[in-house]
N, C-alpha and C positions, 0 to 999 in steps of 0.2 A: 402247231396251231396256225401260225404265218401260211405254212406251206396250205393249208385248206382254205384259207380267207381267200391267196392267189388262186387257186382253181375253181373256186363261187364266184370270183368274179369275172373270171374269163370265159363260166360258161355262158354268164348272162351275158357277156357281150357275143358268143356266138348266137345266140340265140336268138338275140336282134332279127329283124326282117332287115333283108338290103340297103332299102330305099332309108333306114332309123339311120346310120351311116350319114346321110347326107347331113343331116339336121345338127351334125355338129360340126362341119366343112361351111365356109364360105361362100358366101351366092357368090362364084369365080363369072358365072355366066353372064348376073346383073351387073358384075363390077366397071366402072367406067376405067378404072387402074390400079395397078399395084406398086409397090415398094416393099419387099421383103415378104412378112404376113399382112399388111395393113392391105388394105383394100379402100378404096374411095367410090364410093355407090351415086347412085343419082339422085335420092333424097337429102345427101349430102351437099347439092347446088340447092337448093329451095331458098337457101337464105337470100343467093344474087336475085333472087327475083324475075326469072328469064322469062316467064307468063308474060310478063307488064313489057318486055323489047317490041317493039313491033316487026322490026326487020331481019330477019331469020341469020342474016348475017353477020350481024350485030350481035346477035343472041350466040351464035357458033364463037364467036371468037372472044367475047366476054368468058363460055364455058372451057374455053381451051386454055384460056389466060390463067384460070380457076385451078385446072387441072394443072398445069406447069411449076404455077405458085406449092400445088399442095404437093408433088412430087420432090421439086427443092427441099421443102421442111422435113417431109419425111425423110430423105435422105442424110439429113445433119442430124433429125433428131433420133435416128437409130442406128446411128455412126456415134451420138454423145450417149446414147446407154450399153453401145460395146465399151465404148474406152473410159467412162466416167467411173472411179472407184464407188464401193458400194456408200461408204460414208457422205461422197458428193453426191449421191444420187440421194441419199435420204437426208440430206441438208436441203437438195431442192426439190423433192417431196412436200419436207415441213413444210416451205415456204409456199409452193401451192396450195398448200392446206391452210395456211394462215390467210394468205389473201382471198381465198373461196370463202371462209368463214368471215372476215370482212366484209364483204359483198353482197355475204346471207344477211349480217348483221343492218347492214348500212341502209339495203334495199326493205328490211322491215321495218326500222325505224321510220324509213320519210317514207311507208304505209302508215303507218300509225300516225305518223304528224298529220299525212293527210287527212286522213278520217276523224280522228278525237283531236289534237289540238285544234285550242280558237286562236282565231288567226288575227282575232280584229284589236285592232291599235287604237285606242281613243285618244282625243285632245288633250285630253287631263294629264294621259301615260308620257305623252311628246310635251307638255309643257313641266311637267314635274324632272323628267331625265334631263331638260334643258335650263330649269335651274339647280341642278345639282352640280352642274360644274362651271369654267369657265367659258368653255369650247370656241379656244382661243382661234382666228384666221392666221391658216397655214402661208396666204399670199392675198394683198389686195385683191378686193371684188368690188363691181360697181355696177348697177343699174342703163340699160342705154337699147336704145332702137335704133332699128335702120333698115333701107329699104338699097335694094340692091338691083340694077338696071345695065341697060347696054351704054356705050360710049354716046351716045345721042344723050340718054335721059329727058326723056321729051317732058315739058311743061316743069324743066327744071326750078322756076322761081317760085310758081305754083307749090310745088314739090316742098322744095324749103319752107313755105311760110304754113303747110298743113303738119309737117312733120314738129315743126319747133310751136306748132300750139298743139297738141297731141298730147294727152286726150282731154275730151272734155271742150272741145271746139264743137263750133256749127259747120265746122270744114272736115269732120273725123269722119262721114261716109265719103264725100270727095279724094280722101285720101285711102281709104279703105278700097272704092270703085277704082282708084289707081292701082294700086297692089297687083286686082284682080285680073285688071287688062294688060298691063304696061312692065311689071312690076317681073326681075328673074327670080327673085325671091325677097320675102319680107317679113322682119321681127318686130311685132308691134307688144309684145309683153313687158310693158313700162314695169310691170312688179317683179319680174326677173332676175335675181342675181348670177352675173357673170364673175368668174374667176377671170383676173387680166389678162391669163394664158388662154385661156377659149375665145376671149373677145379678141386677143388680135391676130389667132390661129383662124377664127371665122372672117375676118374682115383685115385684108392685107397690107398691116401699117405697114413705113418703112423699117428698116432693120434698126434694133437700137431703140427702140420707140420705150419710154418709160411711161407710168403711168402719168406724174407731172404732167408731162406734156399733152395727155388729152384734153379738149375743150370743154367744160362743160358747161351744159346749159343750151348753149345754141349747135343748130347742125352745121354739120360740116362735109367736105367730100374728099374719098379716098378715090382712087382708082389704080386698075393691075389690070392686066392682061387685057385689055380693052372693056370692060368692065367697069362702073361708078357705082359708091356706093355711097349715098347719103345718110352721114350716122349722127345722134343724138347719143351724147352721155348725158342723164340725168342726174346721179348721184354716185360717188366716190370713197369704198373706205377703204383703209389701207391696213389698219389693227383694232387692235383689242375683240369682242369677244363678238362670235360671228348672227348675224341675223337670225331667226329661227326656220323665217321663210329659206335661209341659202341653205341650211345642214336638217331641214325634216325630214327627207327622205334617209338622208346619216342614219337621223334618230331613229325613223320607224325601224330599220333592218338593226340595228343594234338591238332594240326590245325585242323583234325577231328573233335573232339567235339566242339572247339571253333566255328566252322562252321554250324556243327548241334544246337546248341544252339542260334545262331544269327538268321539263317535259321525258325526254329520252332518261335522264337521270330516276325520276321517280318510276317511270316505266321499267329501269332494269331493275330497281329493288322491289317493286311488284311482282314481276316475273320470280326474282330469288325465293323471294316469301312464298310464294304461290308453289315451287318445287321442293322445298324445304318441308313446309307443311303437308306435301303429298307423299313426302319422305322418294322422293325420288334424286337427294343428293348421298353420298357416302363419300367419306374421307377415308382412307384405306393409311393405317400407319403402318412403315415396315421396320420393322425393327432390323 
């Protein structure tokens, strides 16, 4: 019986027209290169982008770089499926099949967030998680502005006497018009909490600098690198439980994920039920 199945098949492959041959051989002709059987075609560069180069030269040797890289890999990678035992090659099979399945998973999911989860955070949801704990300061934070200029600082006293009535003076546009003209850069966010580490990673105390020892209340001036910079601390804490102004952005992205993880959750037991009741699951016991 074997021996007739082999002669119906070979007549239909003589039978074939010539040109049906080709249709199962390699476009060798389009190929831009080889390595072994693998072939590397020229819809295979689409992803660099080479439309968008403008300089033909640029474009040539981006596409050769492309080519050299994918000859390297190919090279190891059909050097590691002669020598790799059959069990390593189906250990790192699973594992591409688990990380693609990952990837299916993870990119439908933050579809679905996009689309159907609400996203919106209200006051109530940030004041209710913010008295549910302590949410104790990991390091001194404190309130402060300042205005940062070249080694002149021109209308320096001026400067002083707008910054240390700030805000709420008759001199806040005079100091504001300073900023704008005069000014290399300027923090006027008096509601602002600063971590002691940002504030004097932004502004160059000397080394050693604790937080004691800043002024508060009145300005004062740093300078570094030929730079001044005239700062105001306003306000100073050092513990207990943190402002709600410094950790609400904390808070919002905490109710975030807790929402997308409940979300995705109730999602996958939808899905379950949904295939369950279409009876498209079976459990196969073997004895």
């Amino acid at each position: 019986m074997s021996n007739c199945i082999n002669k119906v098949i070979w007549i239909l492959l003589l039978a074939l027209p010539a040109g049906a041959c080709q249709f199962f051989q390699p476009r060798q002709q389009e190929a831009l290169a080889r390595v072994g059987d693998t072939y590397l075609f020229p819809e295979d560069l689409q992803a660099l982008g080479l439309n968008n180069v403008q300089n033909s030269q640029d474009s040539s040797q981006i596409a050769n770089a492309f080519i050299d890289a994918w000859i390297q890999q190919q090279i190891i990678t059909q050097q590691a499926l002669r020598n790799l035992s059959a069990d390593q090659l189906q250990a790192t099979n699973n594992k591409v099949e688990d990380y693609k399945n990952s990837l299916l998973s993870y990119s439908y999911e933050q579809r679905m967030i996009a689309e159907k989860m609400d996203t919106v955070i209200t006051e109530q949801q940030i004041d209710s998680l913010y008295a549910s704990s302590e949410w104790l300061l990991d390091e001194p934070i404190l309130k402060g502005i300042f205005v940062k200029t070249d080694s002149i600082m021109a209308k320096a006293d001026s400067l002083t006497l707008w910054l240390n009535a700030f805000p709420e003076s008759e001199n806040d546009s005079e100091l504001l018009r300073y900023c704008a003209y005069n000014a290399l850069e300027c923090q006027l966010n008096e509601s602002r909490w600063w971590t002691f580490t940002d504030w004097t990673e932004t502004i160059p105390f000397q080394a050693g600098i604790a937080i004691d020892d800043l002024k508060i209340g009145k300005a004062f001036i740093e300078q570094s690198n030929g730079d001044k910079y005239l700062c105001r601390v306003l306000e100073v804490q050092q513990r207990g439980k943190a402002p709600l102004e410094h950790i609400q952005e904390q808070l919002e992205e905490q109710l975030l994920r807790e929402r997308q993880q409940n979300f995705i959750r109730a999602l996958k037991e939808q899905l379950y039920n949904a295939a369950l009741n279409n009876n498209e699951i079976e459990v196969y016991e073997n004895d």
